[in-house]
VEXMAR-825150 format. One record per residue: x, y, z of N, C-alpha, C, O, CB in turn; residue in three letters. Coordinates in steps of 0.001 Angstrom, whole numbers. Glycine has a CB too. Layout:
<recs>
<rec n_X="X" n_Y="Y" n_Z="Z" ca_X="X" ca_Y="Y" ca_Z="Z" c_X="X" c_Y="Y" c_Z="Z" o_X="X" o_Y="Y" o_Z="Z" cb_X="X" cb_Y="Y" cb_Z="Z" resn="ala"/>
...
</recs>
This chain:
<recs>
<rec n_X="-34650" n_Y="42727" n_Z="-10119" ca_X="-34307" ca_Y="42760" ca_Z="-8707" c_X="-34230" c_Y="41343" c_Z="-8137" o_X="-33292" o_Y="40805" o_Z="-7549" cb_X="-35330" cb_Y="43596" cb_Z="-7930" resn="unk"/>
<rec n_X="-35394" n_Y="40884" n_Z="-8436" ca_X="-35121" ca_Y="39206" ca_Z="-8070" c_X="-34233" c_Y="38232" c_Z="-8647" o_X="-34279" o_Y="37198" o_Z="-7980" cb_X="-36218" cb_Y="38499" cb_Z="-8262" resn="unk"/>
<rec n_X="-33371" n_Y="38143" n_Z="-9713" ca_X="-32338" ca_Y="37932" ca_Z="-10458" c_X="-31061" c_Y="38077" c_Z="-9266" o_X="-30462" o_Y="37131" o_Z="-8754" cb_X="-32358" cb_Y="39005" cb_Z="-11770" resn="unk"/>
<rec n_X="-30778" n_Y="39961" n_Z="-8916" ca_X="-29700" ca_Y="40188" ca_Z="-9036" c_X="-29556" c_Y="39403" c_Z="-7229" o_X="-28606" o_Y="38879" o_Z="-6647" cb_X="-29350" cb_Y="41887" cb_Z="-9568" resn="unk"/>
<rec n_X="-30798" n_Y="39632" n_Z="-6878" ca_X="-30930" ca_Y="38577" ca_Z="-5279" c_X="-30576" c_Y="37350" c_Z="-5358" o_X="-29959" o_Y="36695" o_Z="-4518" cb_X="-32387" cb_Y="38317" cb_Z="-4639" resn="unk"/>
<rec n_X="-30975" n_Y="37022" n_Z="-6397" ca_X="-30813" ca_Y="34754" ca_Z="-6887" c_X="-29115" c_Y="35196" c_Z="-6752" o_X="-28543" o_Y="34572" o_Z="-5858" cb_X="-31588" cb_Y="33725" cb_Z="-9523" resn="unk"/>
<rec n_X="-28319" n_Y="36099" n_Z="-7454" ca_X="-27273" ca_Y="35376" ca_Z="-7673" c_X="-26179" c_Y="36343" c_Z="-6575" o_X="-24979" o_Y="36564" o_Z="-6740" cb_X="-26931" cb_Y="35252" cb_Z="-9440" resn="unk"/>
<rec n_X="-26936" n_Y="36725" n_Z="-5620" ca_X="-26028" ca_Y="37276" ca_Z="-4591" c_X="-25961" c_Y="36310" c_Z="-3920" o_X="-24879" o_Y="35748" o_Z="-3747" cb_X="-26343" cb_Y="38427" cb_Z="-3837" resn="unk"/>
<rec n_X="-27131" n_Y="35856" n_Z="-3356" ca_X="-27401" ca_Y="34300" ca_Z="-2544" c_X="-26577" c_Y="33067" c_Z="-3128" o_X="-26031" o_Y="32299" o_Z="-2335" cb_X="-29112" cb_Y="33785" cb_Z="-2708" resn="unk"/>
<rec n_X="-26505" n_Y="32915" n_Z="-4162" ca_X="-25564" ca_Y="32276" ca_Z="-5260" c_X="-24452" c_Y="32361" c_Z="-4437" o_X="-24286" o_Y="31458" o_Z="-3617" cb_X="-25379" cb_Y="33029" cb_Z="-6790" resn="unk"/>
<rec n_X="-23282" n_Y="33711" n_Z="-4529" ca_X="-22354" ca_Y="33997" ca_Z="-4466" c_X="-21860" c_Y="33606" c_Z="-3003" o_X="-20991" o_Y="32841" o_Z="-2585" cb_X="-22352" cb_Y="35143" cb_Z="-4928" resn="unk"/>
<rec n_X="-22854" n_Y="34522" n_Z="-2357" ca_X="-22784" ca_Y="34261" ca_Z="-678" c_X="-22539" c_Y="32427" c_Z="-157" o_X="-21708" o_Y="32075" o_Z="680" cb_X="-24593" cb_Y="34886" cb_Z="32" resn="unk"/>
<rec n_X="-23470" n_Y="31506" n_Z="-886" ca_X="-23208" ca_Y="30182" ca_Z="-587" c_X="-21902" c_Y="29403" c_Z="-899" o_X="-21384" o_Y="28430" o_Z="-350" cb_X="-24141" cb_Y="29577" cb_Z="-1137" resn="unk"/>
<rec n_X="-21422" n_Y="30423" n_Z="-2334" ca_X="-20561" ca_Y="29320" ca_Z="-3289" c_X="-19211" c_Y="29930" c_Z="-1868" o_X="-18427" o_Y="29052" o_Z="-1508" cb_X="-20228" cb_Y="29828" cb_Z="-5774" resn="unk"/>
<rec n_X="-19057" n_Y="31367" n_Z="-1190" ca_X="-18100" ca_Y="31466" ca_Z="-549" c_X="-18146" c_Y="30961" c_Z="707" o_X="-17015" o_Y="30805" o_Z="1167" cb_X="-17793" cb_Y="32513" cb_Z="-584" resn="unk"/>
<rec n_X="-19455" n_Y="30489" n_Z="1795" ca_X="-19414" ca_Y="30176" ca_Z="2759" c_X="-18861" c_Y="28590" c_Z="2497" o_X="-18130" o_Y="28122" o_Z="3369" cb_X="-20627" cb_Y="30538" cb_Z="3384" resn="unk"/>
<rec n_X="-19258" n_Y="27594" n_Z="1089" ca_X="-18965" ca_Y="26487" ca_Z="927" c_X="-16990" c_Y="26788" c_Z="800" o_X="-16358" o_Y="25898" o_Z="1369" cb_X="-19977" cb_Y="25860" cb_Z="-421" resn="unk"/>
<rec n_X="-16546" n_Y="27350" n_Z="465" ca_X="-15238" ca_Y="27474" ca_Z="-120" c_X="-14643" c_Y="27577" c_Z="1755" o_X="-13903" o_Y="26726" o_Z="2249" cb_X="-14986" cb_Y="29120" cb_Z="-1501" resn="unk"/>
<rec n_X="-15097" n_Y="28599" n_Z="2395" ca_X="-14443" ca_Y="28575" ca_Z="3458" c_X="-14501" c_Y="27999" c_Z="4380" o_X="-13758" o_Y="27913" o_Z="5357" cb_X="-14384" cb_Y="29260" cb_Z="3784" resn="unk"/>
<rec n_X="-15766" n_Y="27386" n_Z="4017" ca_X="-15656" ca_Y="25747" ca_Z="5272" c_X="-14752" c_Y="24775" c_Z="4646" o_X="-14071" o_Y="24090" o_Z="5409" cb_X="-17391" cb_Y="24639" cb_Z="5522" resn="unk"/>
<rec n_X="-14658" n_Y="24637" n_Z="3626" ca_X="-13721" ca_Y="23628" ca_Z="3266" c_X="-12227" c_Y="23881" c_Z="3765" o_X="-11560" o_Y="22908" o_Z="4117" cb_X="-13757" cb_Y="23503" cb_Z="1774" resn="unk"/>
<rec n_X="-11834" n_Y="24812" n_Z="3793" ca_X="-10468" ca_Y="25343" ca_Z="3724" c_X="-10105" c_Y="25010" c_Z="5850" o_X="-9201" o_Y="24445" o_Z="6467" cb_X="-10532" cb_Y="27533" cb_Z="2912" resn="unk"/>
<rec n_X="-11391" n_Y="25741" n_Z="6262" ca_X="-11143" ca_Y="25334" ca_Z="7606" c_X="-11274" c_Y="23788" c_Z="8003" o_X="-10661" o_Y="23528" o_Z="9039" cb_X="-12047" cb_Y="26098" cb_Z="8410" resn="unk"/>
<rec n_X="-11708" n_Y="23073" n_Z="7616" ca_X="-12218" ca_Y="21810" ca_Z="7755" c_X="-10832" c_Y="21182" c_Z="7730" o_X="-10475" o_Y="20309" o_Z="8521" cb_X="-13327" cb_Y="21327" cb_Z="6640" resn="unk"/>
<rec n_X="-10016" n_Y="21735" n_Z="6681" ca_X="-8815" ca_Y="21211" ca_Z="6290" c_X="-7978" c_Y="21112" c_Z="7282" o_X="-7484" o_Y="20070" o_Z="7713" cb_X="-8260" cb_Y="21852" cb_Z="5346" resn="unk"/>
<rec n_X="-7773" n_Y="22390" n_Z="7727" ca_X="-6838" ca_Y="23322" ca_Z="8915" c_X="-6691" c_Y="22826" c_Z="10538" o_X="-5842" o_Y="22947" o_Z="11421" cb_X="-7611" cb_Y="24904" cb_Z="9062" resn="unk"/>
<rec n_X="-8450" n_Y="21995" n_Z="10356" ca_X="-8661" ca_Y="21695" ca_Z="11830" c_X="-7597" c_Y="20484" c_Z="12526" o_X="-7133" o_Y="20197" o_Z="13629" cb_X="-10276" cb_Y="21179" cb_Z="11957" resn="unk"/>
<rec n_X="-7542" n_Y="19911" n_Z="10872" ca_X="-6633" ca_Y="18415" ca_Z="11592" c_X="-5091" c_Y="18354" c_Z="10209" o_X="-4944" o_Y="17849" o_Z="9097" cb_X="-8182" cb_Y="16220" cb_Z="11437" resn="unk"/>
<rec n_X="-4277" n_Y="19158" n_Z="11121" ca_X="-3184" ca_Y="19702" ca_Z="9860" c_X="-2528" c_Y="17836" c_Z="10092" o_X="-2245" o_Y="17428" o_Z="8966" cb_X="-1620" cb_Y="21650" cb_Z="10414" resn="unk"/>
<rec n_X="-2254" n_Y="16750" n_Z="11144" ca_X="-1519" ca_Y="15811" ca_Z="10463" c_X="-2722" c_Y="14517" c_Z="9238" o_X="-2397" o_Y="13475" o_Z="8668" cb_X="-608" cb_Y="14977" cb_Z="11951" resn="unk"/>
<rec n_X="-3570" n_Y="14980" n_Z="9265" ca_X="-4285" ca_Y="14213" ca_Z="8465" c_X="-3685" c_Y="13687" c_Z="7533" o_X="-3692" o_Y="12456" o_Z="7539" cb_X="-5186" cb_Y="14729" cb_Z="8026" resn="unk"/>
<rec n_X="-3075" n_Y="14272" n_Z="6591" ca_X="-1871" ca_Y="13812" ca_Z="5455" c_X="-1158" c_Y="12825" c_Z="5746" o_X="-1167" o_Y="11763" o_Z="5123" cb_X="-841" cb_Y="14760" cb_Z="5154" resn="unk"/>
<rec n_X="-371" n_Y="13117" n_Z="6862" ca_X="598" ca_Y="12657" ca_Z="7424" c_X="-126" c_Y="11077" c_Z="7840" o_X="431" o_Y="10013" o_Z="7569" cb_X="1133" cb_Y="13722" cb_Z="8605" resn="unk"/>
<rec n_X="-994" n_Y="11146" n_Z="8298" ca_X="-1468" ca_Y="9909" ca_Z="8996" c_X="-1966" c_Y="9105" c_Z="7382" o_X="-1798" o_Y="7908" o_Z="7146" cb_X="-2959" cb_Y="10290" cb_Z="10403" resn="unk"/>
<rec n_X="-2431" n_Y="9851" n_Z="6672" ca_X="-2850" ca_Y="8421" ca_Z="5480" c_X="-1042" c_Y="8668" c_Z="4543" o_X="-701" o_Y="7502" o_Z="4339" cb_X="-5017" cb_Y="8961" cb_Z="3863" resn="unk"/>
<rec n_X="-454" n_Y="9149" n_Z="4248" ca_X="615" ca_Y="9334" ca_Z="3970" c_X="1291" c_Y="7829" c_Z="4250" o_X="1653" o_Y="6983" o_Z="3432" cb_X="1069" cb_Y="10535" cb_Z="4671" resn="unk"/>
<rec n_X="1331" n_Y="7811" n_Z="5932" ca_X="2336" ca_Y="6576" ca_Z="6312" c_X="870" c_Y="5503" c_Z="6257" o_X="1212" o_Y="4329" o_Z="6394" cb_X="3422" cb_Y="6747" cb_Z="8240" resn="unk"/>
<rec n_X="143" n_Y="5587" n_Z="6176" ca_X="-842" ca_Y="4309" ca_Z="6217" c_X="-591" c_Y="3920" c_Z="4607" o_X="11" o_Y="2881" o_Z="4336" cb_X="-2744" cb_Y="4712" cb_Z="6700" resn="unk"/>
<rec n_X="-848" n_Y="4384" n_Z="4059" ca_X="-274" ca_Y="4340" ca_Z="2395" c_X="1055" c_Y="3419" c_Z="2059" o_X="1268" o_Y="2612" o_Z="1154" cb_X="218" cb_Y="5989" cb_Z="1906" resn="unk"/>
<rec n_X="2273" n_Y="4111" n_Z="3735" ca_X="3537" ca_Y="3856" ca_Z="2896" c_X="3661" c_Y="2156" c_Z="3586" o_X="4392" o_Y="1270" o_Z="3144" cb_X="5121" cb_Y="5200" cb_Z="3280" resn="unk"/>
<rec n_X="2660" n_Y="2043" n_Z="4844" ca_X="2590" ca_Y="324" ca_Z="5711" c_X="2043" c_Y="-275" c_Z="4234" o_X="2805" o_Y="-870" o_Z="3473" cb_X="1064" cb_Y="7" cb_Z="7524" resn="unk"/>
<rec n_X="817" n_Y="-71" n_Z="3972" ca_X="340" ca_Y="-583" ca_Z="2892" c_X="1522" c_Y="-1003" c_Z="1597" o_X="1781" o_Y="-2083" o_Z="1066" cb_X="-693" cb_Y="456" cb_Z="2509" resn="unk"/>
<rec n_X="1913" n_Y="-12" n_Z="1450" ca_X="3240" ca_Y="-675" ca_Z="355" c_X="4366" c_Y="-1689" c_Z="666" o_X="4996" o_Y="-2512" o_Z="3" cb_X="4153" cb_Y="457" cb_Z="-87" resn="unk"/>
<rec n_X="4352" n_Y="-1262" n_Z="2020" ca_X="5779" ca_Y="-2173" ca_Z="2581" c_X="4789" c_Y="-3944" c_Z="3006" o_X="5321" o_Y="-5050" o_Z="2913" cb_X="6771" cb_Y="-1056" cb_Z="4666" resn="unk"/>
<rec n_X="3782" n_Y="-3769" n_Z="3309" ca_X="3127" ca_Y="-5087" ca_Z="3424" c_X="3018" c_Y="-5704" c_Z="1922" o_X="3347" o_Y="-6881" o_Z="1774" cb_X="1617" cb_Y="-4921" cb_Z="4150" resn="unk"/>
<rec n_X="2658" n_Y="-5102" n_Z="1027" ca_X="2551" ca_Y="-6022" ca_Z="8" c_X="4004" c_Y="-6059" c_Z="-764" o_X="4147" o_Y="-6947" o_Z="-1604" cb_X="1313" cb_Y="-5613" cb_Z="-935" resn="unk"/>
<rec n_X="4967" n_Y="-5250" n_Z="-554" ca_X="6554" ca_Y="-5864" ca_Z="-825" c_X="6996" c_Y="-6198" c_Z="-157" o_X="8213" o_Y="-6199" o_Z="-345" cb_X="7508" cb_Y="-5345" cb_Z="-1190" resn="unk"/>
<rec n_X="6495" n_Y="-6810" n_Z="1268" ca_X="6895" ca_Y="-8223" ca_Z="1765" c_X="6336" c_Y="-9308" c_Z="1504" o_X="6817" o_Y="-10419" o_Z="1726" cb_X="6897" cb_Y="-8339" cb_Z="2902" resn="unk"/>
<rec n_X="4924" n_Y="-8996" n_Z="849" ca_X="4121" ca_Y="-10659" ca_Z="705" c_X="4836" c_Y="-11172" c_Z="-1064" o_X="5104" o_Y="-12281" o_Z="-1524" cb_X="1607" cb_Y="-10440" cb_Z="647" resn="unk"/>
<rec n_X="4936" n_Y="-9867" n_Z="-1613" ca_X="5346" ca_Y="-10523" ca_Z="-3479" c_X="6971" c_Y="-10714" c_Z="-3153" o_X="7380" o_Y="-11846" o_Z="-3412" cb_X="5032" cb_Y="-8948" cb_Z="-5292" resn="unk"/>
<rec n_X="8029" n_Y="-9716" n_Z="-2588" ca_X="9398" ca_Y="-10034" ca_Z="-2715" c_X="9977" c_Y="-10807" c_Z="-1444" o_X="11060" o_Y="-11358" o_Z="-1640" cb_X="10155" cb_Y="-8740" cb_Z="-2965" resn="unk"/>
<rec n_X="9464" n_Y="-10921" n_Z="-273" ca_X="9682" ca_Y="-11742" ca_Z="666" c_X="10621" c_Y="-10311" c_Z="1824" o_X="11209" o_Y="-9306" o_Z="1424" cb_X="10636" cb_Y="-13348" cb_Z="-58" resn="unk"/>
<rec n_X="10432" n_Y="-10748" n_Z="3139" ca_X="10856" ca_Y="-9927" ca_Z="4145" c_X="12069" c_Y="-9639" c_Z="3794" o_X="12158" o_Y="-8468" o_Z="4164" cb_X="10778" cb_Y="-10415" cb_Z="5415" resn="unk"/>
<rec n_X="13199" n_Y="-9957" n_Z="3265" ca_X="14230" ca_Y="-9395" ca_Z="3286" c_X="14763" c_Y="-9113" c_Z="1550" o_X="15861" o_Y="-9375" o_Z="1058" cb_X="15098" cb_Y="-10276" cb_Z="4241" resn="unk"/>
<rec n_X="13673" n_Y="-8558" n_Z="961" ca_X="14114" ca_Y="-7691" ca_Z="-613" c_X="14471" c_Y="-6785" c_Z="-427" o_X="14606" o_Y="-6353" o_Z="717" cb_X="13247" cb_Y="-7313" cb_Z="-1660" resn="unk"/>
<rec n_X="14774" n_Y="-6117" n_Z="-1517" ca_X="15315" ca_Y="-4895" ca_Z="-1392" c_X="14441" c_Y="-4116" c_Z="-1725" o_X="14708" o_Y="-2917" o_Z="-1800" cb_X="16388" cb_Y="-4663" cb_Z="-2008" resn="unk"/>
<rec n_X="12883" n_Y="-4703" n_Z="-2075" ca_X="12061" ca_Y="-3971" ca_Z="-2665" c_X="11269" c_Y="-3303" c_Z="-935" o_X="10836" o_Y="-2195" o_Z="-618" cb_X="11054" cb_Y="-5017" cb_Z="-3954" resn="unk"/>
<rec n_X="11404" n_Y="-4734" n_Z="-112" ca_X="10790" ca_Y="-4481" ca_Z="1313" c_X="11572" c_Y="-3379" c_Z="1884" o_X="11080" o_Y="-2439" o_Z="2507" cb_X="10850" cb_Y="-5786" cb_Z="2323" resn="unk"/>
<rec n_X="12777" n_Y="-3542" n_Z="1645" ca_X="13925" ca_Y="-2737" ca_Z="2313" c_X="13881" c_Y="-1186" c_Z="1730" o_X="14470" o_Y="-315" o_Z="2372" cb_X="15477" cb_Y="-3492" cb_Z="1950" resn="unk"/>
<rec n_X="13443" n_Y="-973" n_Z="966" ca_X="12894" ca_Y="584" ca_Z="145" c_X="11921" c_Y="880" c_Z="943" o_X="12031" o_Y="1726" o_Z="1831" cb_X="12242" cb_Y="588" cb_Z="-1540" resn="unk"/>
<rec n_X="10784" n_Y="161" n_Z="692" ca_X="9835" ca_Y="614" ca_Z="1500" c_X="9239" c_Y="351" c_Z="3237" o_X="8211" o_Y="499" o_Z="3899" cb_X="9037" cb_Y="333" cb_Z="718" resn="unk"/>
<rec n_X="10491" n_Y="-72" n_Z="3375" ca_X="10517" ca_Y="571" ca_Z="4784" c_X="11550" c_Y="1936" c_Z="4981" o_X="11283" o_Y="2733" o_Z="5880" cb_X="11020" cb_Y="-647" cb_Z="5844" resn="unk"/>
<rec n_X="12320" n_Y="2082" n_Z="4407" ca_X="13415" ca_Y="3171" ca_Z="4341" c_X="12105" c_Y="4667" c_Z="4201" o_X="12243" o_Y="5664" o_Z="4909" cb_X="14776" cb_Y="2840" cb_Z="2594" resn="unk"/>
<rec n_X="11105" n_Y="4551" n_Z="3339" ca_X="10370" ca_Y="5190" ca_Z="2541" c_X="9452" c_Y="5229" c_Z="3886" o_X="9235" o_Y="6385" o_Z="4248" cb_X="9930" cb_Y="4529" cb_Z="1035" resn="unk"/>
<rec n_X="8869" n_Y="4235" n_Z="4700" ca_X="8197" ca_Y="4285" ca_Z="5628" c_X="8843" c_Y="5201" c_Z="6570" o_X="8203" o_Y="6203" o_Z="6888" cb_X="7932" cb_Y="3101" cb_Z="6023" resn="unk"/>
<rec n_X="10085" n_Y="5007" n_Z="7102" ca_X="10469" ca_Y="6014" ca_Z="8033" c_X="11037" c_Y="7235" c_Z="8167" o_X="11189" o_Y="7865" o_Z="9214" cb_X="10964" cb_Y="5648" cb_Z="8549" resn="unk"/>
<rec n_X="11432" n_Y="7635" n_Z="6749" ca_X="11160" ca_Y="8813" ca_Z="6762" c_X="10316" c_Y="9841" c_Z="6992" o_X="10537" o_Y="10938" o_Z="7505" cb_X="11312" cb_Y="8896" cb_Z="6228" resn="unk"/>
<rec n_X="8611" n_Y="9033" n_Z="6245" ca_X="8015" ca_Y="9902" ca_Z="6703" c_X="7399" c_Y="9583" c_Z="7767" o_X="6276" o_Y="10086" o_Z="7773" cb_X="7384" cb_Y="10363" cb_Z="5964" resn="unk"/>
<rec n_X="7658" n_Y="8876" n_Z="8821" ca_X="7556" ca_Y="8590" ca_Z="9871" c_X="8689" c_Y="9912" c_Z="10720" o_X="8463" o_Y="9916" o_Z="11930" cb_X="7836" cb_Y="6970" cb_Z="9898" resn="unk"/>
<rec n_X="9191" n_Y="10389" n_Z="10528" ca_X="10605" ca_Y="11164" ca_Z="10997" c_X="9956" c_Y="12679" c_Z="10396" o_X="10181" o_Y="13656" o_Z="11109" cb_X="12444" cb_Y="10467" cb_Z="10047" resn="unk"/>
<rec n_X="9369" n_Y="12844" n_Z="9446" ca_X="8467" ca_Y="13853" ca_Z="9005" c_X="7640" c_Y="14132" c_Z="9401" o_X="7371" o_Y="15328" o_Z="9285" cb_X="8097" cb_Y="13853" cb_Z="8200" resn="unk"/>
<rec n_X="7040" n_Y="13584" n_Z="9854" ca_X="5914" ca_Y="13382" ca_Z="10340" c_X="5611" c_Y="13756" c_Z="11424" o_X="4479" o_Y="14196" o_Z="11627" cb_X="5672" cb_Y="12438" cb_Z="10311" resn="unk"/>
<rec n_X="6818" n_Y="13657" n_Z="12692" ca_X="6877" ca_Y="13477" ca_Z="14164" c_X="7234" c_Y="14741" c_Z="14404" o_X="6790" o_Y="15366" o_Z="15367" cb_X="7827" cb_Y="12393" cb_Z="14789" resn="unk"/>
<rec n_X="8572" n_Y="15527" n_Z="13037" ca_X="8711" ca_Y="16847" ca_Z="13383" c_X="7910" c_Y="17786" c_Z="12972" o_X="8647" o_Y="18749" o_Z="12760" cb_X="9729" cb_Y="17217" cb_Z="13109" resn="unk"/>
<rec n_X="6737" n_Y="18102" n_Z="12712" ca_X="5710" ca_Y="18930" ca_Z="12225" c_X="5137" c_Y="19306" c_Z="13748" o_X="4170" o_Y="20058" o_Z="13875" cb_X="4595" cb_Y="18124" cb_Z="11073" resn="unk"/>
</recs>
């Protein structure tokens, strides 16, 4: 009896942990979105410091920046 209690309590925790996570998620749906484009500044800053402001490598990743900047805005 005390067994089949350990692993109901078990069960009961492992699902209250599963469904806080899932809401936790839900609460702030552009979260993605916000490290997404912080990610894509981050790339476009350091392919302006190695290829210089006007590469084509900078010029990708700003193209790459505003898209999901444009993705981002329509959600």
């Amino acid at each position: 009896m005390n067994t089949r209690l350990t692993l109901v309590g078990i069960a009961l925790g492992v699902l209250m942990a599963l469904g806080g996570a899932s809401a936790a998620r839900a609460a702030n749906p552009y979260g993605d979105c916000e490290r997404r484009i912080e990610h894509l500044q981050y790339k476009l800053d350091k392919a302006i410091a190695h290829h210089g402001y006007r590469s084509w490598q900078a010029d990708h990743a700003r193209h790459d920046l505003r898209v999901a900047e444009d993705e981002c805005r329509y959600r």
